[in-house]
N, CA, C and O atoms as a DFTB+ gen file, in Angstrom:
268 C
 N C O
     1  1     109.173      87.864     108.706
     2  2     109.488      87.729     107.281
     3  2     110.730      86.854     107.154
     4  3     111.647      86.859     107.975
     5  1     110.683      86.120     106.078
     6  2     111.870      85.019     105.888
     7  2     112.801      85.501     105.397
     8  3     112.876      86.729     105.445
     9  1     113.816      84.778     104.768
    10  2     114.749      85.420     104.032
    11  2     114.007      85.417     102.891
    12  3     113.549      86.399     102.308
    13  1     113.909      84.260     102.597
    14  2     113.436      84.009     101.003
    15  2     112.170      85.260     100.724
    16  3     112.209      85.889      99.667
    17  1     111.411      85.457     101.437
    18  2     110.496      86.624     101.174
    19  2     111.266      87.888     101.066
    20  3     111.201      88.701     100.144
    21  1     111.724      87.924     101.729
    22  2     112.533      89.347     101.456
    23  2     113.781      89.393     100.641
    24  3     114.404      90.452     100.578
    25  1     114.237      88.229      99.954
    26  2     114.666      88.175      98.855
    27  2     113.687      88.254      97.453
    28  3     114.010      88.908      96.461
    29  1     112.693      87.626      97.544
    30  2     111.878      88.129      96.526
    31  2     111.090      89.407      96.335
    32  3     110.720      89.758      95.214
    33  1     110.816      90.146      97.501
    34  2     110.542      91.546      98.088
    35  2     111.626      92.516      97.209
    36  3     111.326      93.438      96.451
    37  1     112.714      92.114      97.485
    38  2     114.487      93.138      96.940
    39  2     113.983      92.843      95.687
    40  3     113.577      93.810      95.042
    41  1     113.929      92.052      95.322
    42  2     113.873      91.050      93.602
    43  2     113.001      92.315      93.040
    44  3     113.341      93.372      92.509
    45  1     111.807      91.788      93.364
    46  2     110.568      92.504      93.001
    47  2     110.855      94.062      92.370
    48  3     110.976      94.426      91.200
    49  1     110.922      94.973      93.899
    50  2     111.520      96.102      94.070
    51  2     112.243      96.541      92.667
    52  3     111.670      96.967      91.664
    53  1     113.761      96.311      92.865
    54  2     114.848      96.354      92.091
    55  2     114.035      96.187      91.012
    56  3     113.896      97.323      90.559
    57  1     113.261      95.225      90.169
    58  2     113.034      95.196      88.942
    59  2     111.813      96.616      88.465
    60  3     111.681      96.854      87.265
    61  1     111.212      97.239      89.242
    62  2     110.071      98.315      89.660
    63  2     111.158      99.361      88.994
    64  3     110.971      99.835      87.873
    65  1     111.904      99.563      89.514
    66  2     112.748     100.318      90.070
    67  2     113.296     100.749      88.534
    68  3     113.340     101.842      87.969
    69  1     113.650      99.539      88.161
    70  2     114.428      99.003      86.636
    71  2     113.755      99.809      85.372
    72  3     114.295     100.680      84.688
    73  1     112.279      99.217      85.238
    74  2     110.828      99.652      84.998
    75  2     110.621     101.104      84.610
    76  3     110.178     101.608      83.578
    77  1     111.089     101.650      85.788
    78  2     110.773     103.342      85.774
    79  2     111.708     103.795      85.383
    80  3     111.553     104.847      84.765
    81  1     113.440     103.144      85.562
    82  2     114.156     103.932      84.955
    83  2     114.417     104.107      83.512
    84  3     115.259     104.923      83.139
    85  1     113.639     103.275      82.550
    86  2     113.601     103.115      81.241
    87  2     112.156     104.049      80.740
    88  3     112.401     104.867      79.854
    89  1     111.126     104.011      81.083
    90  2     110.262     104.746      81.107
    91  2     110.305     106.259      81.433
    92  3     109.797     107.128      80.726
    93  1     111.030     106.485      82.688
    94  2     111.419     107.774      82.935
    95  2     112.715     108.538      81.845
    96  3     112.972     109.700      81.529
    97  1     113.254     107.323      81.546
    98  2     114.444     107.912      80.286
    99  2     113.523     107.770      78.933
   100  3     113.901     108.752      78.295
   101  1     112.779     107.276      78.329
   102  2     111.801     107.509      77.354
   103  2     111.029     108.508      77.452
   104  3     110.732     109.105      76.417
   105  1     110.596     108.872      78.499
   106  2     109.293     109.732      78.497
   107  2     110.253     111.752      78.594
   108  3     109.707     112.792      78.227
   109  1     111.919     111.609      79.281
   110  2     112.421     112.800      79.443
   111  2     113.328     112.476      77.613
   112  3     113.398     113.643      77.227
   113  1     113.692     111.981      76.952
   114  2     113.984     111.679      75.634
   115  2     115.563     110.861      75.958
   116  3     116.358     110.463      75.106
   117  1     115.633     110.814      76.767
   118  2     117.477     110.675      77.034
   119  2     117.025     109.281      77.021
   120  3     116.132     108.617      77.549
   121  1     118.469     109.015      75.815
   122  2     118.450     106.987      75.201
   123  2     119.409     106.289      75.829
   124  3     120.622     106.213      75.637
   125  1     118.317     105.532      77.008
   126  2     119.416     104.602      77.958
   127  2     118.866     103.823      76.884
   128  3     118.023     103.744      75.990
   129  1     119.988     103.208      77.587
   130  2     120.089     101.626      76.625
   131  2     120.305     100.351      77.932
   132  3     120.772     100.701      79.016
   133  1     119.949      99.023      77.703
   134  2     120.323      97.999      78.066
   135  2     121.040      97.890      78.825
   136  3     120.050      97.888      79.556
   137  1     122.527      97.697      80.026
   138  2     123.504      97.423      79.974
   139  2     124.534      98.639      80.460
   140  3     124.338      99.217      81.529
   141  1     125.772      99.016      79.490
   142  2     126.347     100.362      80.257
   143  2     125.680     101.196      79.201
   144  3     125.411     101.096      78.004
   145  1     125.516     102.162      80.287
   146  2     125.101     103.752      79.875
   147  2     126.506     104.548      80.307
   148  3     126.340     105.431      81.148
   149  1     127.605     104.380      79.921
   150  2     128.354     105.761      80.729
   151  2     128.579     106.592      79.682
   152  3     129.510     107.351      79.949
   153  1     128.120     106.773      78.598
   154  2     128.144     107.686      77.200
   155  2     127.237     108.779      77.837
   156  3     127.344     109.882      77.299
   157  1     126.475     108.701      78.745
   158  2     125.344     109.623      79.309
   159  2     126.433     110.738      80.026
   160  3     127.537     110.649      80.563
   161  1     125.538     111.755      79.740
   162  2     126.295     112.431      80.427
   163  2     125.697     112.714      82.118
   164  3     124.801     112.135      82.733
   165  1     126.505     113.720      82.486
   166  2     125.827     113.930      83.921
   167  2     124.422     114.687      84.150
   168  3     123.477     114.568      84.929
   169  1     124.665     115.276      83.395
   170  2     123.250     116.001      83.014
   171  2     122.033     115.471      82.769
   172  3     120.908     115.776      83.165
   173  1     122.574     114.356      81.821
   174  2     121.262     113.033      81.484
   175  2     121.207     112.690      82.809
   176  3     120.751     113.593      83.509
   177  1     121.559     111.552      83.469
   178  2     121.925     110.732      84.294
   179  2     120.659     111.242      85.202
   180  3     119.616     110.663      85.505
   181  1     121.220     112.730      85.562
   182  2     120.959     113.341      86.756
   183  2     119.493     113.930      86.717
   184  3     119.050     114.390      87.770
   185  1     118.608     113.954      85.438
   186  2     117.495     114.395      84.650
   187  2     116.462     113.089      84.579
   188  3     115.242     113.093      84.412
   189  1     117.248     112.125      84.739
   190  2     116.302     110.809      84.668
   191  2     116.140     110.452      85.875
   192  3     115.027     110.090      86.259
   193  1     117.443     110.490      86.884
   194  2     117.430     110.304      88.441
   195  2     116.393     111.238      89.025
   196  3     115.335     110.897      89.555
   197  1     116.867     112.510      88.847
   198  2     115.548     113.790      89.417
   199  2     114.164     112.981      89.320
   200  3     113.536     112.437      90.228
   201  1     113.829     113.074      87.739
   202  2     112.337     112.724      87.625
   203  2     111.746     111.235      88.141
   204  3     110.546     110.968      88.081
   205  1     112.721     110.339      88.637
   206  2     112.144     108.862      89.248
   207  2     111.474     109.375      90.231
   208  3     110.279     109.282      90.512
   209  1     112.662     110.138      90.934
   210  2     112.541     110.605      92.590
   211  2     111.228     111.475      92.502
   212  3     110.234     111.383      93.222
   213  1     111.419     112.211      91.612
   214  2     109.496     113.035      91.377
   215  2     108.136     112.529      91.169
   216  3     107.074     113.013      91.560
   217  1     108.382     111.343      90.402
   218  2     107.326     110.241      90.072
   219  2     107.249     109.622      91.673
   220  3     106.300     109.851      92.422
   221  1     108.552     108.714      92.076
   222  2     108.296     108.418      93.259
   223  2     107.544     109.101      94.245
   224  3     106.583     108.602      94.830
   225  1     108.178     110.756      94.514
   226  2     106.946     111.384      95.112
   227  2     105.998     111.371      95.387
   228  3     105.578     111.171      96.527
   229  1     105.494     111.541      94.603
   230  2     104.276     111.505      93.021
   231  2     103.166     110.395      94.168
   232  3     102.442     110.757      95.096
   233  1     103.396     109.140      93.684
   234  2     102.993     108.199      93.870
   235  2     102.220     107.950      95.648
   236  3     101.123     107.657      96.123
   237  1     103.772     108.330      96.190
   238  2     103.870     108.223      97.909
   239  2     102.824     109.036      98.124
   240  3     102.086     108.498      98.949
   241  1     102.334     110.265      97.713
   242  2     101.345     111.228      97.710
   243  2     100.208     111.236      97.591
   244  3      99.309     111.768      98.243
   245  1     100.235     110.180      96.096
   246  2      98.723     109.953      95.920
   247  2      98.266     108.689      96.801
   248  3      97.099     108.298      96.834
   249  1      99.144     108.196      97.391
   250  2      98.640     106.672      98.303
   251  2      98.529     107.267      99.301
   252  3      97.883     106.638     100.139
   253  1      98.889     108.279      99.635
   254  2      98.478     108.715     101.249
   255  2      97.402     109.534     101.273
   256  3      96.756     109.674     102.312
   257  1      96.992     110.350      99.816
   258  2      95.815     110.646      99.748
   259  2      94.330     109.956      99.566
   260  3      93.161     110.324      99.680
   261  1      95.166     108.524      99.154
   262  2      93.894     107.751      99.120
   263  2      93.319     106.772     100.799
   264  3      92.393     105.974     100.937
   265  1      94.315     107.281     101.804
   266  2      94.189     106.373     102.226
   267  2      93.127     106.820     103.919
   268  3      92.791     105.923     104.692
């Protein structure tokens, strides 16, 4: 793998990543926004972080069940 591939690999990723954390804060009600969030509290923060990592789960689970 090149650099450049695995710079667009990180790219990719990171924006996935981005993706779910706006979705996962929509779907638990807590209003990230754009930019800084430090008005969030820890509680939020830590409620949107939990549920990525659960979705992530989630996911890793069902691909290994399909496979």
């Amino acid at each position: 793998m090149n650099n450049n591939s695995y710079a667009s690999d990180t790219a990719q990723a990171r924006q996935k990543m981005e993706n779910m954390k706006y979705e996962v804060a929509n779907e638990v009600g807590v209003n990230l926004k754009k930019g800084y969030n430090g008005d969030l509290t820890s509680k939020e923060a830590g409620y949107v972080g939990g549920n990525m990592v659960k979705k992530m789960i989630e996911q890793v689970e069902r691909s290994m069940a399909n496979k």
